[in-house]
N, C-alpha and C positions, 0 to 999 in steps of 0.2 A: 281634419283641421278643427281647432279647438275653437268657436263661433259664441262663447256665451255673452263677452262685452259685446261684439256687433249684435247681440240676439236682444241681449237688453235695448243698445241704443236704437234698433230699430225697431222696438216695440214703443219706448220711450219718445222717439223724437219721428215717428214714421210717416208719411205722407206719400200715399201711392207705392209703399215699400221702396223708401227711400230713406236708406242710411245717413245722406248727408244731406241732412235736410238741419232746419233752423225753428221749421214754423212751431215747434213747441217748446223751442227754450223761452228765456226770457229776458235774452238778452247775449252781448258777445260773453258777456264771463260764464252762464251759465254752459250756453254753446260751447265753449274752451274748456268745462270744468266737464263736460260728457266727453268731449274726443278726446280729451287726455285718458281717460278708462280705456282706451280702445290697447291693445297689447299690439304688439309688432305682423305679429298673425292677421290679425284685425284690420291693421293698415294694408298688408299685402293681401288682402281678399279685395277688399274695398276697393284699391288701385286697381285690381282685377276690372270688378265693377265698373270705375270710371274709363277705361281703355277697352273694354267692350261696349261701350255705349251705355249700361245700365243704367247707368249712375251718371250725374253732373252735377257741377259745382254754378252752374249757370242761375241757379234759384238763391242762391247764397248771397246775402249782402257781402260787398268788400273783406269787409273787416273778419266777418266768421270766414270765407273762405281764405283770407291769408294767416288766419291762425291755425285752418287744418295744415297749410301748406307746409307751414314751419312748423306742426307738429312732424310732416312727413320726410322735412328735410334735416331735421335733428335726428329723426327714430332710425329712419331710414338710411335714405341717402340727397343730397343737394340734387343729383341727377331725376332721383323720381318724382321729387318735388318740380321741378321744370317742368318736366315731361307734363305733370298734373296741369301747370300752366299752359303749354301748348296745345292742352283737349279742348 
């Protein structure tokens, strides 16, 4: 699996090796303007992530985690995007 956007943003944006994290954007657009780099791959690793426990969306202000959401329900599918909600 091809890992280089998640490789950047978790070097970029990492906290505790934490993909979805926010604490080094600078804000919701910058935050929005890294997950959108993320390729389809990227998003199906990371949901991996978050539905193994690795990962949470729990550290996320509102606004960044409903912009990953609808990145994941546009890329994706509306279903994985839910599911994301009910972690």
């Amino acid at each position: 699996m091809r890992r280089s956007h998640l490789s950047w943003f978790r070097t970029s944006f990492q906290v505790s090796h934490s993909p979805v994290s926010n604490h080094f954007s600078t804000g919701a657009k910058d935050f929005r303007n890294s997950v959108e780099r993320l390729t389809k791959e990227d998003l199906v690793y990371l949901l991996g992530l978050i539905r193994d426990g690795s990962e949470s969306l729990q550290c996320l202000p509102p606004d960044c985690a409903g912009l990953l959401i609808d990145l994941v329900a546009r890329e994706l599918c509306a279903g994985a995007a839910t599911e994301v909600l009910e972690i």
